[in-house]
N, C-alpha and C positions, 0 to 999 in steps of 0.2 A: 295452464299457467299454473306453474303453481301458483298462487295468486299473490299480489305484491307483497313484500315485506320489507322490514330493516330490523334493524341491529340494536342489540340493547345487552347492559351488561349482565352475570351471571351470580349474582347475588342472592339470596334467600330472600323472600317479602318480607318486611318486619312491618310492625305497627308502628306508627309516629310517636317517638319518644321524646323525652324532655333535652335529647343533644340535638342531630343533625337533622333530623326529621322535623323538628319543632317550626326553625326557621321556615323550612319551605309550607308548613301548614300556617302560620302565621302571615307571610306573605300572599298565601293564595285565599287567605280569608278577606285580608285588604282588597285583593282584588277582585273576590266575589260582591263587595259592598260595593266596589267603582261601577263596575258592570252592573250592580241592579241600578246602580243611580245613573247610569247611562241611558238604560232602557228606560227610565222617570222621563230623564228629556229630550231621546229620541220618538218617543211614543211605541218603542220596539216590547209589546208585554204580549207578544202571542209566544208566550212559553208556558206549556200543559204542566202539570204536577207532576208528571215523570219526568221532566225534566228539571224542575226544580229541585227534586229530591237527587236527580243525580246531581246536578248543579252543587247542591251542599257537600255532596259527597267527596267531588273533585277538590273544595276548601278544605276538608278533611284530609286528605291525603295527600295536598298541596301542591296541586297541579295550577297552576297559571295559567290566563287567559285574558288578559286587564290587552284591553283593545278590542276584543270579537265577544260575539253572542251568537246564542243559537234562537232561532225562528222555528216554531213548529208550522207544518204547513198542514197537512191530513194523515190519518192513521199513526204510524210510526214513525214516519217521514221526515225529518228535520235537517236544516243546509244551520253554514255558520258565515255569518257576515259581520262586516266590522263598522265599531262606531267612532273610530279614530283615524285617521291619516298616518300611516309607516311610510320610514322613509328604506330603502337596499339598505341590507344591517339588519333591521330593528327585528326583535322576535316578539313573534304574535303570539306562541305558548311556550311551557315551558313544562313538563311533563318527566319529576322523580324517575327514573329506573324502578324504586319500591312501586310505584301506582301503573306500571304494567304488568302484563300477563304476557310471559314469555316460555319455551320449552325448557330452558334451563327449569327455572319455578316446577312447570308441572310434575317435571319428571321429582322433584324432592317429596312432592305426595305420598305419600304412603300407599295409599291404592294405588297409583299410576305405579309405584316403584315395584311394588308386588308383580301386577302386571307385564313389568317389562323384563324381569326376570324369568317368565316365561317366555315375551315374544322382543326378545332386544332389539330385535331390527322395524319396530314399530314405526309411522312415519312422524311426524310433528303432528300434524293436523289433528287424527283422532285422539294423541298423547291431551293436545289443549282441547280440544270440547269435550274430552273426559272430564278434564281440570275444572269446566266450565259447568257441570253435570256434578260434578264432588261438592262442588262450594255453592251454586245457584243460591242456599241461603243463610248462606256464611255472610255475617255482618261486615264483614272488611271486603266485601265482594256484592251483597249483594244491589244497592243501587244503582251498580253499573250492568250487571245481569239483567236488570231488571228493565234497564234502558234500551237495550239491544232489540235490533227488529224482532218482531212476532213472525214476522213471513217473510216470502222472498219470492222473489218472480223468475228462478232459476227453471230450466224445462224439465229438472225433474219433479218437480210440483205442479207441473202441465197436463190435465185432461186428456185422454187419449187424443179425442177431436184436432185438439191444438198441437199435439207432437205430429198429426196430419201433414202442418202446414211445412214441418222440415225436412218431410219423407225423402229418401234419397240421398241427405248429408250427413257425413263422418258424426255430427250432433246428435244427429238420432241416434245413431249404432251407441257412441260414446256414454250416453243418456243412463242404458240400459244396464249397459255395464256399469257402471258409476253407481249405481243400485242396487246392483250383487255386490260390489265392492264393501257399501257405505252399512249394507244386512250381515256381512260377513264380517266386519269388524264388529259391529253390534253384538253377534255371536258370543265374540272372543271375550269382547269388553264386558257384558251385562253380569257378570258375576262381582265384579269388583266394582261397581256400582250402586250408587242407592235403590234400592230394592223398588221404591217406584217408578225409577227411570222406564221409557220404551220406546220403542224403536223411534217415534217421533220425534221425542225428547234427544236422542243420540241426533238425526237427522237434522235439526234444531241447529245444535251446537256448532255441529259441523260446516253448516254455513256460515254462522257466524265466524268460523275462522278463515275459514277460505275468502271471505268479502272482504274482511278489514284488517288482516294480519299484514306483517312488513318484514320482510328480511333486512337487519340493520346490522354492520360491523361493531361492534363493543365488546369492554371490556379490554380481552386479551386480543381485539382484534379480529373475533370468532363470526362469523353470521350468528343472529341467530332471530327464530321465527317470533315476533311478537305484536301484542293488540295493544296500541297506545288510544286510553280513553281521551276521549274528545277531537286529537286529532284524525279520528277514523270517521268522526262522521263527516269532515269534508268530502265534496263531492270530485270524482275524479272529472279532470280536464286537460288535454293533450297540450295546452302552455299553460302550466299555473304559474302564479307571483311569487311562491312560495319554494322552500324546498325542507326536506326531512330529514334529519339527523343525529347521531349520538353524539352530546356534549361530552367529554371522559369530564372535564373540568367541572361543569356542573354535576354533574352523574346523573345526567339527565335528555330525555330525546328532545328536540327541540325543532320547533317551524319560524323559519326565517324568512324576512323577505329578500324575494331575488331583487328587485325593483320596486319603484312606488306603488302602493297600493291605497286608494281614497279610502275615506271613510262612507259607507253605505254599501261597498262592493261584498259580494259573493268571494267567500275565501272558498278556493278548488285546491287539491291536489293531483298528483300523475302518481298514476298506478304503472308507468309505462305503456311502450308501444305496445298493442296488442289486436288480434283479430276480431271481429262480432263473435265469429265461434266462440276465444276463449270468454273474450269479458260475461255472453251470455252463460254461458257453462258455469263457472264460477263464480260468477256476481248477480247474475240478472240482468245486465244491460246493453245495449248496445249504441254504436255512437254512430251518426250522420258521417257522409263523404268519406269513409275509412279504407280505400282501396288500396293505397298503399301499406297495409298494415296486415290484411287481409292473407292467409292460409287455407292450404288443403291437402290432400293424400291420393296418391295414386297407388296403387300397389301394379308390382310389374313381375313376370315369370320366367323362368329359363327352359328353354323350348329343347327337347332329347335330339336334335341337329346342332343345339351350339357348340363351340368349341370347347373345349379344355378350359382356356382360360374364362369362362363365365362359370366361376367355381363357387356362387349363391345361389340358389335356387328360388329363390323368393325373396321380394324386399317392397316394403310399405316405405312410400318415398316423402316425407315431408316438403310442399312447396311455399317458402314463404316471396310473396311480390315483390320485398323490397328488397329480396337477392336473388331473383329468378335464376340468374347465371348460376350464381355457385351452385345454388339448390339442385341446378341438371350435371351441373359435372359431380356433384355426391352419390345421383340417383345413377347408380350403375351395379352388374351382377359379377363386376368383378373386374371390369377392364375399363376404367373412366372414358366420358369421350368418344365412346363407340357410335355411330350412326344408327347402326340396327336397335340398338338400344333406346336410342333417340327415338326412333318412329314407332316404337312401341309403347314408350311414353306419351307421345300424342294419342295414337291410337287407344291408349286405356282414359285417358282426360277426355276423348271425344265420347268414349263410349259411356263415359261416367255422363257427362253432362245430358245425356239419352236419359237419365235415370229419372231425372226430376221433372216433375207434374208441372212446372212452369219454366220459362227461359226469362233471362236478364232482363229481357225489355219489357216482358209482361211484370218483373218486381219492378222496373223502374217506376208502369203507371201507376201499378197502386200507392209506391210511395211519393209519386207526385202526386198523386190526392189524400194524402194522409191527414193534411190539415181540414180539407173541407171533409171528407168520410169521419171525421174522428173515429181512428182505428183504437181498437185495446192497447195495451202497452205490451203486452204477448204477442199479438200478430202483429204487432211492428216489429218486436225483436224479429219472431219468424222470417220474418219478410227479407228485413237487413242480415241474418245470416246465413239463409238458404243463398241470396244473391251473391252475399261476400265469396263464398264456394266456388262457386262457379262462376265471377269475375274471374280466381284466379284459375281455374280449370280452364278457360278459354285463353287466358296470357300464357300459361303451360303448351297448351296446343300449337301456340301459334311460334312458340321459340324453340320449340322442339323439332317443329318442319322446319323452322330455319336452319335449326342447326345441323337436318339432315342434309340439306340443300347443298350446306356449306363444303 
C-alpha cells in the first residue's frame, strides 16, 4: 500500500505572520484554552509533556481542535477522543495547509532539491523522511518531530525468531527486500544529510511516513503525499464518523463528521480497505475478521508445449478476495479464460499453501485463545497475516477448479 494518504496544497511553509497566518494562530490558541478547560472538567489530564509541548505547538501554527483531545495511554501511544457532542457537518479539526508536511514542501529543500537533481525519479516517501531528517530540529518542526513514535511494530523491526512465525508468506520475502530497499536509498541519501544522521535515523523516518501520510487532491487538484499533525494520530477503523479533506476555501485539510458523534467517544479514521499483509507491512497492525480485504500471489509459468498464443512467460498473479473473479481472468500468459491456465493456478495456490508450518484452523485456535494466552502484539499480527494468505490461497484453489470444471 502505498500507505494512505490525501491531498493538500502546494505552497511553501511560511511562518505565521501578522496577515493570514495570524487569524488561524489566534483562533487555535482559543481553542487550546477550551480544550485544556475541557480536560479541568472532564477529569481528561493524562496528557504526558510531549504532548503538551506538541499540543502548544499546534496553537502556534493554528491548527484547530476545540471538541477532541488526546489521551496518552503507554510509551508513545496516544488515541483522540472527544469532549463535545458533533452533529453530520460539524468539524472536529481544522489543520492550515502551512502546518503540514507534504512532497511539494520537501522537494523546495535545498538538500532534497540537490538531491533530486541527481535522482529525479526519487519516490515521495524517502523525499519526506529526508525532510523529516533535515529539520528534526528546526524550531518550526521540531515539537511535532518530536511527538512522532519512537518505534513501531512493523516485521522489519522483528527478531529473526518472530519473522519465524510468517515463514512461507509473500511478508516475509517482501520484508527482506524492503531492507535492501530502505539501505539503498540510505546510500544514495546519507551525503545530503546531516552528518549524524544513520541508518536508523533514515529507517525512523521512513515509517513515519508510510504510517500516517495521506494522499489528498489540492490546490490545482494534484494528489499529493502529506502528514497532517494531529489528525494522523487518530487511530484507523474500517467505519469511522469522520471523513478527511482539503478545504480549498479554508486552505486547510479538514475532519468532518459524517454523523453524530457523542462526546467521550474514540475519534477513528480509515486508512481504507486493506489486507493484514499490507496494514502490517506498512503500519504495524493488523485488524480482527478481515477476510474480505485480505491478498496473495501466486506466480504461474509457461510450459515449452504451450501454444503460440501463451506469449508471457512468467507472471506473479495478484489475488485480492473481494474480486476473486476479476483477479482470475487478469491472471493469464496470454490468452484470458484459458482452463489449463486455470488449473495451474490452483495447482500453484495448493502447492503454496504446502509451504506453511501451520494451516487455517491451527491460526484459527490460537487466535481463539488470544484473549486468555495473552499473546504479544507481534505474534498476533504473525498469526492474522500468515492466515489472511492462505484464507485467500485456499478461496483461489477452490474458484480456479471451478472455473476449470466449467
Amino acid at each position: 500500500m502505498t500507505a494512505p494518504t490525501k491531498q493538500s496544497t502546494s505552497t511553501k511553509p511560511t511562518k505565521p505572520t501578522n496577515t493570514k497566518a495570524l487569524p488561524w494562530t489566534l483562533l487555535a490558541a482559543f481553542a487550546a484554552v477550551c480544550a485544556a478547560f475541557a480536560y479541568a472538567r472532564t477529569g481528561s489530564t493524562r496528557v504526558d509533556p510531549q504532548s503538551e509541548r506538541f499540543l502548544a505547538w499546534m496553537a502556534q501554527r493554528g491548527i484547530m481542535y476545540t471538541g477532541t483531545h488526546l489521551v496518552h495511554l503507554e510509551s508513545d501511544n496516544r488515541d483522540v477522543y472527544t469532549h463535545k457532542d458533533f452533529e453530520k457537518g460539524d468539524m472536529l479539526m481544522i489543520v492550515p495547509h502551512q502546518a503540514t508536511i507534504h512532497d511539494h514542501m520537501a522537494k523546495s529543500d535545498a538538500s532534497v532539491s540537490a538531491y533530486l537533481k541527481i535522482y529525479p525519479k526519487t519516490d515521495w516517501v524517502p523525499i519526506i523522511a529526508s525532510f523529516i531528517l533535515l529539520h528534526r530540529n528546526d524550531p518550526m518542526w521540531k515539537s511535532y518531530f518530536d511527538f512522532l513514535p519512537k518505534t513501531f511494530s512493523t516485521p522489519i523491526y522483528w527478531s529473526d525468531s518472530m519473522l519465524k512465525e510468517i515463514e512461507g508468506t509473500d511478508l516475509l520475502e517482501d520484508v527482506g527486500r524492503l531492507r535492501k530497499d530502505i539501505e539503498k536509498e540510505w546510500d544514495q541519501w546519507k551525503s545530503h544529510l546531516p552528518a549524524h544522521s544513520t541508518l536508523i535515523e533514515f529507517t525512523w523516518a521512513w515509517h513515519c511516513v508510510m504510517s500516517r501520510v495521506w494522499t489528498l487532491p489540492v490546490g490545482e487538484g494534484k494528489n499529493e503525499a502529506v502528514m497532517i499533525p494531529m489528525v494522523d494520530v487518530a487511530n484507523h477503523f474500517g467505519k469511522p464518523k469522520v471523513k478527511i479533506e482539503y478545504n480549498s476555501k479554508l486552505g486547510a485539510v479538514t475532519m468532518t463528521a459524517t454523523q453524530s458523534i457523542k462526546s467521550g467517544e474514540q475519534v477513528d479514521v480509515t486508512y481504507g480497505e486493506m489486507s493484514n499483509y499490507k496494514s502490517l507491512k506498512y503500519m504495524g497492525f493488523t485488524m480482527p475478521d478481515n477476510d474480505h480485504n485480505e491478498d496473495c500471489r501466486v506466480r504461474i509459468f509457461r510450459d515449452p508445449k504451450d501454444p503460440p498464443s501463451y506469449r508471457i512467460p512468467r507472471r506473479w498473479c495478484l489475488f485480492q478476495i473481494k474480486r476473486l473473479n476479476r483477479s482470475l481472468q487478469e491472471c493469464h500468459l496470454g490468452q484470458p479464460n484459458d482452463p489449463n491456465v486455470h488449473e495451474r493456478i490452483a495447482k500453484a495456490a495448493r502447492a503454496k499453501l504446502r509451504t506453511y508450518p501451520t494451516t487455517v484452523k491451527q491460526d484459527d485456535d490460537i487466535l481463539e485463545t488470544a484473549g486468555r494466552e495473552q499473546l504479544s502484539f507481534d505474534y498476533l499480527n504473525a498469526v492474522r497475516a500468515r492466515r489472511g494468505e492462505k484464507t485467500c490461497l485456499q478461496k483461489i484453489a477452490r474458484i480456479a477448479n471451478g472455473a476449470v470444471q466449467k
